[in-house]
C-alpha positions as CSV (number, residue, x, y, z in Angstrom):
1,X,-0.7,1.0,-2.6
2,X,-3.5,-1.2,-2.8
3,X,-5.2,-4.0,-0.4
4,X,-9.0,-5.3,-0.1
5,X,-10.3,-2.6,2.4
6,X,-7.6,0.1,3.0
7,X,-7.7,0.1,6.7
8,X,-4.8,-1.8,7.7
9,X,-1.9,-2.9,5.0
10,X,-2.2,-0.5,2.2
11,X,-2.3,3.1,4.9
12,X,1.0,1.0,6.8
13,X,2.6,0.6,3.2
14,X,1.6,4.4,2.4
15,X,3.0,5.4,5.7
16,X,5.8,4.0,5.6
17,X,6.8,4.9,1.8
18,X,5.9,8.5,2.5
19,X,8.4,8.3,5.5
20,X,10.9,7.0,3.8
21,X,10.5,9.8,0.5
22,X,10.6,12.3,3.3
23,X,13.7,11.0,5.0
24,X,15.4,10.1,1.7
25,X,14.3,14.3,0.9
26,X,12.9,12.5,-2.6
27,X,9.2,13.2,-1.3
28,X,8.8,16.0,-4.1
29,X,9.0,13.0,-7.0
30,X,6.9,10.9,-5.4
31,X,3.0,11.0,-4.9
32,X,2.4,8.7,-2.7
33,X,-1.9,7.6,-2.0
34,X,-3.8,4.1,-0.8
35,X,-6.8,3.0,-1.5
36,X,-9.2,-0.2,-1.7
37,X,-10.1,-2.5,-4.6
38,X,-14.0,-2.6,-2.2
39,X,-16.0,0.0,-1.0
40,X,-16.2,-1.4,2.6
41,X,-14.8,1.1,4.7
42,X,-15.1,4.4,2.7
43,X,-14.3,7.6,4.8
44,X,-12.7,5.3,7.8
45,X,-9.4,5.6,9.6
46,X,-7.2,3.0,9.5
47,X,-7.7,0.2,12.1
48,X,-6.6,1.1,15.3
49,X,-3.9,-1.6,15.5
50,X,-2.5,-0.6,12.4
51,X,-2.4,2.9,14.3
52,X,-0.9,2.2,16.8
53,X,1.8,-0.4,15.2
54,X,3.0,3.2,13.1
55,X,3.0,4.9,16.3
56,X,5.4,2.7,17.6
57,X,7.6,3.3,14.7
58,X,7.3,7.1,14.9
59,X,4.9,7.5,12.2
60,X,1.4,9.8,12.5
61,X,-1.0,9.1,9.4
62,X,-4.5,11.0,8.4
63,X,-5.6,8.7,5.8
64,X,-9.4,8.1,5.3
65,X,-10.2,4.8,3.5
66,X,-11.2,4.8,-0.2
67,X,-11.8,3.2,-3.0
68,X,-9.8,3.0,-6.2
69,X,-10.9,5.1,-9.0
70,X,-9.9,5.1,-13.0
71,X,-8.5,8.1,-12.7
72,X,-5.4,6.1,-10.6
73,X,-5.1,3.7,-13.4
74,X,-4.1,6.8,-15.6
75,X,-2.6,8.9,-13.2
76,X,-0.2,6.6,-11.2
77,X,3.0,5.0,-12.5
78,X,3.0,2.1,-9.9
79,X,0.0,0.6,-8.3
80,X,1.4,-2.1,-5.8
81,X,-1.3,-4.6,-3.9
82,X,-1.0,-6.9,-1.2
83,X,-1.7,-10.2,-2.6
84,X,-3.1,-12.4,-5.5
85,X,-6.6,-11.3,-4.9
86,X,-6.1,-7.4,-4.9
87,X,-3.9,-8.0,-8.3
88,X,-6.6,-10.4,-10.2
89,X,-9.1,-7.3,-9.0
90,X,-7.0,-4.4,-10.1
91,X,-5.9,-6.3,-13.8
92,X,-9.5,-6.9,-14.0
93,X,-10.3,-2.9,-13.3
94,X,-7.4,-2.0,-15.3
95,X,-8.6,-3.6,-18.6
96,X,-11.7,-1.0,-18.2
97,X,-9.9,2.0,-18.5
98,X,-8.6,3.4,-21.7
99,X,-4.9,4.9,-21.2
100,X,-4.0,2.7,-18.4
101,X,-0.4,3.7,-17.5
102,X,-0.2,2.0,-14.1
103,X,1.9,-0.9,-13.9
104,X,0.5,-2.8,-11.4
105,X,2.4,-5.0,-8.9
106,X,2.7,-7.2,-5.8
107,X,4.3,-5.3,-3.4
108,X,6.0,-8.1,-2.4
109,X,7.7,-8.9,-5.2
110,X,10.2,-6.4,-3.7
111,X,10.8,-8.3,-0.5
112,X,14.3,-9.0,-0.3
113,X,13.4,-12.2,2.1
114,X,11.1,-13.0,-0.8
115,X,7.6,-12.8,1.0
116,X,5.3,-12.5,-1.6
117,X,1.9,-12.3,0.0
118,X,1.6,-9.0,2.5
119,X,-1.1,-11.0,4.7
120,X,-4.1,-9.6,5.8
121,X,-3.7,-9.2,9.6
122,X,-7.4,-8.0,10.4
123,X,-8.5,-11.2,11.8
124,X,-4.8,-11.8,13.8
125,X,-2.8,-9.8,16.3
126,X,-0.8,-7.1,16.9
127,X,2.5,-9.6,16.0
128,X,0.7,-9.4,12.6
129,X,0.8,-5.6,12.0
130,X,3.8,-5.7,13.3
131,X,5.1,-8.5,10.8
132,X,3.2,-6.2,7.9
133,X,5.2,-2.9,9.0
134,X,8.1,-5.0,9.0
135,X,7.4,-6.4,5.0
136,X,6.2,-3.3,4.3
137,X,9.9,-1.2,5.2
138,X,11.9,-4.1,3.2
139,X,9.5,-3.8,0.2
140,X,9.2,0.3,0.2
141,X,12.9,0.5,0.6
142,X,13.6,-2.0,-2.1
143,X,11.4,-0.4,-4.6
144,X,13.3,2.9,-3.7
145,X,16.5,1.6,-4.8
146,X,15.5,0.3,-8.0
147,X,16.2,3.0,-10.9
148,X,12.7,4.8,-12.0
């Protein structure tokens, strides 16, 4: 699960995928990571309203920001980003590595309501994590459901 700087939508998407693996008891097929297509925020928590939006939820995450490596391209089935920008960026990285196996995706290509674009809610408000936890469950659920 991929977004620009991996401090607010992609650990929220990772979160919330690796809750519903465990709830679903599927968590042993699944290997579940998020990273960054920049090297911004390397070794930072999450932001703190994305924190606390999980918190509110129930959900506890330890994630440290990082950047995507080749080695995802070629270990990961599914790479899934947050919006136009983080998919021209990851087909871009992609074409560099040799065994690429990823397919990579928008997230919210899943979204039953058909919200494309997971927004950045960095510069916006806690109705904005909220709204990305919110896209985040329909997508993640969504993706479960389809056959693997």
């Amino acid at each position: 699960l991929v977004s620009i700087g991996n401090i607010c939508r992609s650990p929220i998407a990772e979160a919330v995928f690796r809750k519903l693996v465990t709830d679903e008891k599927i968590e042993h097929k699944w290997m579940t990571d998020s990273a960054a297509v920049s090297d911004w925020n390397v070794g930072r928590s999450p932001d703190s309203r994305a924190l606390s939006c999980l918190r509110n939820h129930g959900i506890e995450t330890a994630h440290k920001a990082r950047q995507i490596t080749k080695d995802d391209f070629q270990t990961f089935d599914y790479i899934l980003c947050m919006d136009e920008s983080n998919l021209r960026d990851l087909n871009r990285k992609s074409n560099q590595v040799k065994d690429c196996k990823a397919k990579i995706e928008l997230l919210g290509s899943y979204d039953p309501q058909k919200q494309l674009i997971i927004e950045d809610p960095y510069y916006g408000s806690e109705k904005d994590f909220e709204t990305v936890y919110e896209q985040c469950v329909r997508c993640c659920k969504a993706f479960l459901e389809k056959p693997h």
